[in-house]
C-alpha positions in Angstrom: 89.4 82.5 101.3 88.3 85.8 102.9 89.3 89.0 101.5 92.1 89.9 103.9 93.6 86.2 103.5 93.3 87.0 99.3 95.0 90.3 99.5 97.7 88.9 101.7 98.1 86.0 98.9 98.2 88.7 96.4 95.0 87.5 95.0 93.1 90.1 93.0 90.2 91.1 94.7 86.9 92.0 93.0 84.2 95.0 93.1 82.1 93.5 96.3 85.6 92.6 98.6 87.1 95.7 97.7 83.8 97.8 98.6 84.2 95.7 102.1 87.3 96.7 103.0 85.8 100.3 104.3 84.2 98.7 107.3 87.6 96.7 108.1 89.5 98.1 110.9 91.2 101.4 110.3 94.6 100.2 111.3 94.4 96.9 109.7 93.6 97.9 106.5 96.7 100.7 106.6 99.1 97.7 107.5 97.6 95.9 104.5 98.2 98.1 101.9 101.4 99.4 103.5 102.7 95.6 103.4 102.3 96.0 99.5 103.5 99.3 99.4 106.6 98.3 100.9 106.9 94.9 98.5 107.4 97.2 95.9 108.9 100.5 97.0 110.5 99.4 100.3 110.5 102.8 102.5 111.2 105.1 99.7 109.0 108.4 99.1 109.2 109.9 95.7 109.4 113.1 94.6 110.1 115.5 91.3 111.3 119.1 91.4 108.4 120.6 89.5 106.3 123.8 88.3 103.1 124.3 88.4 101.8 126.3 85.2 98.0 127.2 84.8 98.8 129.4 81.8 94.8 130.8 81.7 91.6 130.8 83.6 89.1 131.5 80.8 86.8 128.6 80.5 83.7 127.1 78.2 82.9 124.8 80.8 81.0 125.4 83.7 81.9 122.2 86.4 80.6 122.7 89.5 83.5 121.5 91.8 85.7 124.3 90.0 87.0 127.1 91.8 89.6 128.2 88.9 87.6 128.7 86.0 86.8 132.6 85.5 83.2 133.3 86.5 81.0 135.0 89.4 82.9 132.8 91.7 85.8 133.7 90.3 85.5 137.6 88.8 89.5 137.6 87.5 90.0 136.1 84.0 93.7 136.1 82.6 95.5 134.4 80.0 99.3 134.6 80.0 101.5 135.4 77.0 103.8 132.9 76.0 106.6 135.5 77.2 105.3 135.1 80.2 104.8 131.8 80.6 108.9 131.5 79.0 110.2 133.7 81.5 108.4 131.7 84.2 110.5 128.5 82.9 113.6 130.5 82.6 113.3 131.5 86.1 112.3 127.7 87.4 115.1 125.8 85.3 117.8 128.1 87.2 116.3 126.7 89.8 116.9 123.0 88.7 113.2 122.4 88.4 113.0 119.4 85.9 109.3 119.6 85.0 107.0 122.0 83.6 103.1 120.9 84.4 101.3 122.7 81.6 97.6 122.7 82.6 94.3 125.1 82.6 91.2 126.0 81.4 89.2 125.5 78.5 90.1 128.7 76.6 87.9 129.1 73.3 90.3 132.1 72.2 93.7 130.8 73.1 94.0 128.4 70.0 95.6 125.2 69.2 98.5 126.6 67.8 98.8 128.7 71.1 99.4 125.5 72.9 101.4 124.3 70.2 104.0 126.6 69.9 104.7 127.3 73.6 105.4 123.7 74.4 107.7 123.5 71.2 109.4 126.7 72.7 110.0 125.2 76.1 111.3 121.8 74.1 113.5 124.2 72.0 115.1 126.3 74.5 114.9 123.6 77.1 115.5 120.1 75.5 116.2 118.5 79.0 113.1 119.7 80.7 110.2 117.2 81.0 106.7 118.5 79.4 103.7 117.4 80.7 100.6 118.9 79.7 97.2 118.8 78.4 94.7 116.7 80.6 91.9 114.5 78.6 89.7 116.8 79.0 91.5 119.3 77.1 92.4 117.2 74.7 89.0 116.2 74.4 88.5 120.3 74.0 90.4 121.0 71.6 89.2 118.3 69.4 86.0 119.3 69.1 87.1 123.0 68.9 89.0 122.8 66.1 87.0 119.7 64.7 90.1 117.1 64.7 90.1 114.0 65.7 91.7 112.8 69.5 94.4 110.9 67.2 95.4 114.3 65.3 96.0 116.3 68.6 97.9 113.3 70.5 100.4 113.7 67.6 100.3 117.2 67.6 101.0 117.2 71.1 104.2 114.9 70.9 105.6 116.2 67.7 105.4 119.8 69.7 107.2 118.4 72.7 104.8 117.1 75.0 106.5 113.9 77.3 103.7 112.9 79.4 100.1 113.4 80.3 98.4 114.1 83.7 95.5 112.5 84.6 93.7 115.4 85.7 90.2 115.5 84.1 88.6 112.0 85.0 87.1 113.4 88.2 84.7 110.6 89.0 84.2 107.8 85.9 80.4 107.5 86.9 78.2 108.6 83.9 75.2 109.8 86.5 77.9 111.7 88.9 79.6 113.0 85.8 76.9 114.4 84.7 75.9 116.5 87.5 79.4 117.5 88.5 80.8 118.2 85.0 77.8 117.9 82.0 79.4 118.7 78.9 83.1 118.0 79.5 84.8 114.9 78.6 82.8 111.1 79.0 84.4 108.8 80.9 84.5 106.6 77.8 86.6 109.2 75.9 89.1 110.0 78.8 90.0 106.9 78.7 89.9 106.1 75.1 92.3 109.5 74.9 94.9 107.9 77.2 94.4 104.4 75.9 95.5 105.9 72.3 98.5 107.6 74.4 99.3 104.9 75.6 99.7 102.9 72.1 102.3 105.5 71.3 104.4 104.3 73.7 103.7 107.1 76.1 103.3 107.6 80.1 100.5 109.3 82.0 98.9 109.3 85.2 95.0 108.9 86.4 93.4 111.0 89.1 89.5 110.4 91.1 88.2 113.7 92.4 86.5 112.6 95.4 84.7 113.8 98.8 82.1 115.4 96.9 78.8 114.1 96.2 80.2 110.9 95.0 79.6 107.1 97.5 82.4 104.7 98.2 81.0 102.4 95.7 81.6 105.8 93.2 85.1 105.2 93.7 85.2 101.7 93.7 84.4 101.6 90.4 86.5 104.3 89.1 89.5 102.2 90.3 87.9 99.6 88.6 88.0 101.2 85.6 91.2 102.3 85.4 92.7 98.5 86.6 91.2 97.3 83.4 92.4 100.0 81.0 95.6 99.4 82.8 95.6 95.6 82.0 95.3 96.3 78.6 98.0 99.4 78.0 99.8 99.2 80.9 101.0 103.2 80.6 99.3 104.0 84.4 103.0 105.9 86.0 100.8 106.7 89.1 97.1 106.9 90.7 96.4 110.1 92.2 93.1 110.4 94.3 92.3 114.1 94.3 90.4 115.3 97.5 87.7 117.9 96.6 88.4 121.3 98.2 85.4 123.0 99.4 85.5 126.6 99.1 84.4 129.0 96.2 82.8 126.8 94.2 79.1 125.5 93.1 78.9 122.0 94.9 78.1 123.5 98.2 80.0 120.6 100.2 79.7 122.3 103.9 81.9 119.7 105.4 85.5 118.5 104.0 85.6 114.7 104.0 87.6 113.3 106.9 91.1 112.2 107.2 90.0 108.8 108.1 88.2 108.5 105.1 91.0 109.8 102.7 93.6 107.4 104.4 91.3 104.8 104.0 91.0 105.6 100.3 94.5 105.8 100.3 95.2 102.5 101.3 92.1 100.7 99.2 93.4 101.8 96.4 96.8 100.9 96.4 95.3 97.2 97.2 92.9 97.1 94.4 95.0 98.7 91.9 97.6 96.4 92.1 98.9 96.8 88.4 99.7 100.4 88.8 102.9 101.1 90.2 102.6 104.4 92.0 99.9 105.7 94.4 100.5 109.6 95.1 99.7 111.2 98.0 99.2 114.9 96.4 100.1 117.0 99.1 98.2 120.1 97.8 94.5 118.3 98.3 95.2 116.4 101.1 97.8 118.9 102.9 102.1 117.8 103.4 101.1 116.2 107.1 98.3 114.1 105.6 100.0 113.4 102.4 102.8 112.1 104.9 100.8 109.6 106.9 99.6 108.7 103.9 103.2 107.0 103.0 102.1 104.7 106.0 98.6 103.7 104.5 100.1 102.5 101.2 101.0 105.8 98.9 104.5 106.3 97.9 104.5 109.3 96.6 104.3 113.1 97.2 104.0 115.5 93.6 106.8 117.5 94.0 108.1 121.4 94.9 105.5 122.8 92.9 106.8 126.5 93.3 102.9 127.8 92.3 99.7 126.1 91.8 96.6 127.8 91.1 93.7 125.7 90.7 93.0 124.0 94.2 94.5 126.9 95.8 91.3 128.8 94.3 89.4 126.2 96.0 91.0 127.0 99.8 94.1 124.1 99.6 97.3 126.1 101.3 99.0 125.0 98.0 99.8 128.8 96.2 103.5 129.0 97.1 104.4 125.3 96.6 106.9 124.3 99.1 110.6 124.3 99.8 112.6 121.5 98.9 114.9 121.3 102.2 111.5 121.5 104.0 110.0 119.0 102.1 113.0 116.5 102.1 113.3 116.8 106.0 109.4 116.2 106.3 110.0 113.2 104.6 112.8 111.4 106.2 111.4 113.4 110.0 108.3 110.6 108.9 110.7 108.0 109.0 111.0 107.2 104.9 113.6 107.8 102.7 113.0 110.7 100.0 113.7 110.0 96.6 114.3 112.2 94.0 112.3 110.8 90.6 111.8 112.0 87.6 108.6 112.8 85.9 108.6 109.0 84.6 109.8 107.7 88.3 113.0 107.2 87.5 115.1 107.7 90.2 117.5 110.9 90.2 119.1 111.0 93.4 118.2 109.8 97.6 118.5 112.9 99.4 
């Protein structure tokens, strides 16, 4: 059996097939994964009405794909208040956003409690809105900072409010890679053993793979493989969420962008190989709204969501500041030729536009 004739059979497929499937024909390989995509999702395209907040830009790390952090590439360092950051969420829940996306740097002088205490303010004031916040690697931050163990700030984080994770933070699982990209934040052994311990709670959270960098195909093969096993054993993957590297402002010195052939290809080998985690997003603010739409077609399913205002790719050149307007992005969506589908930040479904 040949690796097209296993996938059709729904026959898992192993590190060496799914490698192959990059020299398979463009085309083919999109109606592949598309057939799966459909199996489960039929034409549906999800999406959540959402906000973006990066509440400071302050760092202790220095990656080398980052754009956002606060440093001679980046000469503006802020850190909001948490009145701020509350009358941000006032503002968006008026506007029937339905999650707050809490992410950011890795701020020595913010404090745990700092975190703490704004996400049991948003829970407070706002019991209905969906928290998700605090990637693995600031989890993994704030562990050593305050010398607790990952265990100690997982409960922390719930007891404060906290509903989901993001998966922000695993960039590229390969040790060698990781080192070069990112030395000195989060292993690849403890991101996962940070959302494996999540997951035990009975919690949801996503996984993302940073690539178009510096990294091979077989870099990415393997961080899908990764995150299939993990995902055998907790099953708490929501979505996959291959992030493509913006270019500008940042230490990598990646002239070129990768190409859209290769991100669709991605795309699509990725919703084949990962075929125990339900949703494959198509993050519109990497890959751009008309890519992240063809991308339905190559076996994603998903889109984010409104956004309103994201800082840290935009700092890195994606159009992505502003977020987007929901009639727009609804009428993108069914212009394609799918139906848009309102989720929530667990994918379940709200409403079909």
């Amino acid at each position: 059996m040949n690796v097209k004739e296993k996938i059709l059979a729904r026959k898992r497929i192993d590190f060496d097939e799914a490698l192959s499937l990059y020299e398979m024909d463009f085309f083919e390989l999109g109606e592949l994964a598309n057939t799966i995509r459909e199996e489960k999702h039929g034409k549906k395209t999800y999406f959540n009405i959402n906000r973006h907040i990066n509440p400071t830009n302050i760092c202790a790390d220095v990656c080398k794909f980052c754009a956002y952090a606060a440093n001679r590439k980046n000469p503006n360092p802020y850190t909001m208040s948490h009145d701020e950051i509350m009358d941000i969420v006032k503002k968006v829940e008026a506007n029937g956003v339905k999650e707050v996306h809490i992410v950011s740097a890795h701020n020595p002088d913010t404090g745990l409690d700092w975190y703490l205490k704004i996400f049991k303010k948003i829970k407070k004031e706002y019991p209905h809105l969906h928290i998700k916040a605090l990637t693995a690697a600031e989890v993994d931050f704030l562990a050593r900072h305050y010398d607790k163990t990952y265990d100690e700030i997982i409960d922390l984080m719930i007891d404060n409010g906290v509903d989901s994770m993001p998966g922000g933070g695993a960039e590229i699982f390969d040790t060698e890679l990781r080192d070069y990209i990112c030395k000195g934040k989060v292993t690849t052994e403890q991101w996962l053993d940070i959302h494996r311990k999540w997951h035990k709670r009975g919690k949801k959270s996503n996984v993302t793979m940073l690539f178009g960098h510096v990294e091979k195909r077989e870099h990415r093969i393997d961080h899908m493989m990764q995150i299939r096993k993990l995902q055998d054993e907790t099953n708490g993957f929501n979505a996959f969420i291959p992030l493509v590297y913006q270019t500008q402002n940042n230490y990598l010195k990646i002239k070129e962008p990768i190409t859209a052939n290769e991100i669709l290809k991605t795309m699509a080998i990725s919703r084949i190989v990962l075929d125990n985690v339900p949703n494959l997003k198509a993050y519109w603010v990497t890959s751009t709204v008309n890519l992240a739409l063809v991308a339905q077609e190559f076996g994603a399913n998903d889109l984010d969501g409104t956004i309103e205002k994201e800082s840290i790719n935009s700092a890195a050149g994606a159009k992505s500041a502003n977020g987007v307007d929901i009639t727009e992005f609804v009428g993108l969506i069914k212009n394609s030729g799918f139906i848009p589908v309102e989720r929530d930040s667990i994918y379940q479904e709200i409403k079909e536009w």
